[in-house]
C-alpha positions as CSV (number, residue, x, y, z in Angstrom):
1,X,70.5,-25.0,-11.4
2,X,68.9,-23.9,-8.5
3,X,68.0,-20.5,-9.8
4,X,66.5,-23.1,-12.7
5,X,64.2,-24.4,-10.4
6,X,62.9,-21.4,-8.9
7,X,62.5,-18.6,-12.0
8,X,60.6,-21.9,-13.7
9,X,57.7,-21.9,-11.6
10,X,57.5,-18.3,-11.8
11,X,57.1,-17.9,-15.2
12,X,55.1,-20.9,-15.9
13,X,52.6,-19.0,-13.2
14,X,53.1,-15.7,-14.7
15,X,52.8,-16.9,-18.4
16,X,49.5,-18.8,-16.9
17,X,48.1,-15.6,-15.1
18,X,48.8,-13.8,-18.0
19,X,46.7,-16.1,-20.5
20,X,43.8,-16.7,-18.3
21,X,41.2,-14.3,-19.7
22,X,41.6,-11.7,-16.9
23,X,40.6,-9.3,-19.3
24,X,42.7,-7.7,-22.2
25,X,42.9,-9.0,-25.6
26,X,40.2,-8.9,-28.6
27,X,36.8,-10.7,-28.1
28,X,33.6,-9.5,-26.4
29,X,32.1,-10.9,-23.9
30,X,28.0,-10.5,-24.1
31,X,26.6,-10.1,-20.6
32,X,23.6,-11.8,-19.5
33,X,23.1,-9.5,-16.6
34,X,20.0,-7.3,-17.1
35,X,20.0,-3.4,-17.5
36,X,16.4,-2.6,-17.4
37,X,12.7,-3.8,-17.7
38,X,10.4,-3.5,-20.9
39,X,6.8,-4.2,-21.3
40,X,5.2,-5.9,-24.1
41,X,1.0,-5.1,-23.9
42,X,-1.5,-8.2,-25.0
43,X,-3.9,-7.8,-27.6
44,X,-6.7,-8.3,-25.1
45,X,-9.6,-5.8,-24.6
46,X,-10.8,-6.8,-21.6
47,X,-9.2,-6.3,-17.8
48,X,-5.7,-5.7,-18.7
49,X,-2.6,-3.8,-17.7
50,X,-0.3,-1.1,-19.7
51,X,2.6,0.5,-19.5
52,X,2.6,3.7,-17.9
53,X,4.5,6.8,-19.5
54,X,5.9,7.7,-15.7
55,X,7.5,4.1,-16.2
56,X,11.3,4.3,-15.8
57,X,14.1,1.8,-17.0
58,X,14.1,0.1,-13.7
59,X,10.6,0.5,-12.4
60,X,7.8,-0.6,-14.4
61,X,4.5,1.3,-14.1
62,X,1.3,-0.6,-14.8
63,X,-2.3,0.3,-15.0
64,X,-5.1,-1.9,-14.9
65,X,-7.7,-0.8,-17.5
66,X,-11.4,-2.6,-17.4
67,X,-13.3,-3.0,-20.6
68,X,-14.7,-0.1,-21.6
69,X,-18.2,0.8,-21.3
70,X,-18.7,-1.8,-18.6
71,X,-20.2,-0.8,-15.6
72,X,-18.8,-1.7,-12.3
73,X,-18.3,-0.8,-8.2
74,X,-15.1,-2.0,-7.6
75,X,-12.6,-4.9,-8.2
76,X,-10.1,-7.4,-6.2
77,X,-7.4,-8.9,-7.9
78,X,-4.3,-11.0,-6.8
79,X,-1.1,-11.0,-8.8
80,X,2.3,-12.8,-8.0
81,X,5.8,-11.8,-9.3
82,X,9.0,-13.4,-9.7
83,X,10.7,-12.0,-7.2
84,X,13.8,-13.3,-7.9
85,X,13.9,-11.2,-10.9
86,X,11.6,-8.2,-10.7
87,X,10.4,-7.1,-6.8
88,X,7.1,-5.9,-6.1
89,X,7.5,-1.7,-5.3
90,X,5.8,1.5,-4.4
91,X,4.9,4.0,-7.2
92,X,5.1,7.5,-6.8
93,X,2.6,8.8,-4.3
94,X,1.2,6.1,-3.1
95,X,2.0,7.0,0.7
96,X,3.8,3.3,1.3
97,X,1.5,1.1,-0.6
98,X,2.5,-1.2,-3.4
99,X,-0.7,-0.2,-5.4
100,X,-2.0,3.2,-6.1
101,X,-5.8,3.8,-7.0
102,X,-6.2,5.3,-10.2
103,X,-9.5,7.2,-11.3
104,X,-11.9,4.8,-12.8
105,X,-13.6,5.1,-9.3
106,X,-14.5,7.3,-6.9
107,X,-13.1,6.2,-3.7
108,X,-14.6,9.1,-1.4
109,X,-13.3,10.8,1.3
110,X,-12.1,8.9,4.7
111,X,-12.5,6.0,5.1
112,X,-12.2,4.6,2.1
113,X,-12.8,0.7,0.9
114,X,-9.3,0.7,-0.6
115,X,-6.7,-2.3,1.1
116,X,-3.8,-4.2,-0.3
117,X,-1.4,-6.8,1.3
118,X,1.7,-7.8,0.2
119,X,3.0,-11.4,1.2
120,X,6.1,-12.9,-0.6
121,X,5.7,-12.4,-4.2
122,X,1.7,-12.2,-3.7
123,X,0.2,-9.0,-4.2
124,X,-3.5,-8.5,-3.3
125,X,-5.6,-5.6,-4.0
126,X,-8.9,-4.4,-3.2
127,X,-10.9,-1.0,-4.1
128,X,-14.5,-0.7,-4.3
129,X,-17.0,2.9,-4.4
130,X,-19.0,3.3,-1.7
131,X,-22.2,4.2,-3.7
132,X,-22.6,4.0,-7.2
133,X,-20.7,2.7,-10.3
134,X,-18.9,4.0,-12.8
135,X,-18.6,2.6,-16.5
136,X,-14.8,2.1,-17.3
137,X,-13.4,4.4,-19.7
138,X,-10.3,5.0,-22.1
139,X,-7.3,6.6,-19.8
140,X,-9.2,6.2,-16.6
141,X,-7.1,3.3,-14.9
142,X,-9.0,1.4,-11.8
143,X,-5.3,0.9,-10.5
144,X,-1.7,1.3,-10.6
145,X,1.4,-1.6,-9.3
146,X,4.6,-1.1,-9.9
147,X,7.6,-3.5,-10.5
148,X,11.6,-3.1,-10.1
149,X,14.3,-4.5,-11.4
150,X,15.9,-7.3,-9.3
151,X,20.0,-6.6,-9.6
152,X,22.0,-9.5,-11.2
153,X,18.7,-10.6,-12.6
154,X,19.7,-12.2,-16.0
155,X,18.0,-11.7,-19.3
156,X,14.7,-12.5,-20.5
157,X,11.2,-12.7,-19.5
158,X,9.2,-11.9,-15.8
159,X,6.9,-14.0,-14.6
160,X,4.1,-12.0,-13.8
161,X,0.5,-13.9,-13.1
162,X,-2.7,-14.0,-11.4
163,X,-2.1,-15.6,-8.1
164,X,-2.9,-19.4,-8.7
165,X,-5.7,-21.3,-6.0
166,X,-7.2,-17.3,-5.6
167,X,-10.2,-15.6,-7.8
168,X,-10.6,-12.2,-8.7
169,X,-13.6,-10.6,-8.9
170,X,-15.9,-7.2,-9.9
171,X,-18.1,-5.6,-8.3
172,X,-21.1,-5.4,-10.2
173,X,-23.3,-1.9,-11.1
174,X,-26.4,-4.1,-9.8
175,X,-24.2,-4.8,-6.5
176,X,-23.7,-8.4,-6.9
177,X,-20.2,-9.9,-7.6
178,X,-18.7,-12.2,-10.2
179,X,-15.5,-13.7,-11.3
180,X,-13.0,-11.5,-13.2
181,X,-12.5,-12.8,-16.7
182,X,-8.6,-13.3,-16.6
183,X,-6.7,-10.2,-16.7
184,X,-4.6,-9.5,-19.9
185,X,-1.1,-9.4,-18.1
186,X,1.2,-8.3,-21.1
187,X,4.8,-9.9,-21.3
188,X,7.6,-8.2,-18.9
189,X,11.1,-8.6,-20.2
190,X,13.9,-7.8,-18.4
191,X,16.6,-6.3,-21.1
């Protein structure tokens, strides 16, 4: 009897332990934690950003383009991330910085009118020529941010948006400034 009442228990806990999905046995089990990052351009022709081809399954690349054939000096911009799934981060070469200036403009030698500042999940940017403009062109990207994959981020889309309350804006050929039309963000998707 008393060796009743203590192999019971045991096997009752065993046969429990056993069953309890611990792994083993048949079924898959789909995870919803996320692998890598994809990006999904808009259809806009205006300011907008596209994947870069030095993109890498957990780093996104992206280039800001301006409409081409438009004329301009410079640009500021200010984006903001959801950092709980995707973190702001430095692309290749850009000596620390979380933006890197690409070649639509001349920035000049030292010192150059080129300054970004990173504060939570808001990103600002800032790079102007200090003489001249340049129309934008095909290929010629004003600049480059990069984004990387938050770990145990789950599935689906990235917030990624112009910063609300903020205004970017373009340095006009003629010098004077106006409001950037809204920037043609694409869709980031966390896979």
């Amino acid at each position: 009897m008393r060796l009743r009442t203590i192999i019971l228990p045991e096997l009752a806990l065993a046969a429990l332990l056993a069953c309890g999905g611990g792994g083993g046995g048949g079924g898959s089990s789909a995870s919803t934690t996320a692998g890598s990052l994809s990006f999904a351009p808009g259809s806009g022709t205006s300011y907008r950003l596209a994947r870069n081809p030095a993109s890498t399954g957990t780093t996104l690349l992206l280039d800001l383009y301006g409409p081409t054939g438009t004329k301009a000096q410079g640009v500021a911009l200010f984006l903001t991330a959801d950092t709980s799934r995707v973190s702001w981060a430095q692309p290749a070469g850009s000596n620390g910085k979380y933006t890197l200036p690409g070649t639509a403009f001349n920035l000049g030698s030292a010192p150059q009118i080129y300054a970004e500042k990173l504060t939570g999940a808001d990103l600002q940017v800032g790079l102007f020529q200090k003489s001249g403009s340049v129309a934008f062109a095909a290929g010629k990207p004003i600049l480059t941010v990069a984004l990387s994959l938050v770990a145990g981020a789950a599935q689906g889309d990235a917030s990624l948006s112009e910063t609300s309350g903020t205004q970017a804006i373009v340095l006009n050929a003629d010098g004077t400034t106006s409001d950037l039309p809204a920037i043609d963000l694409g869709t980031v998707t966390i896979n």
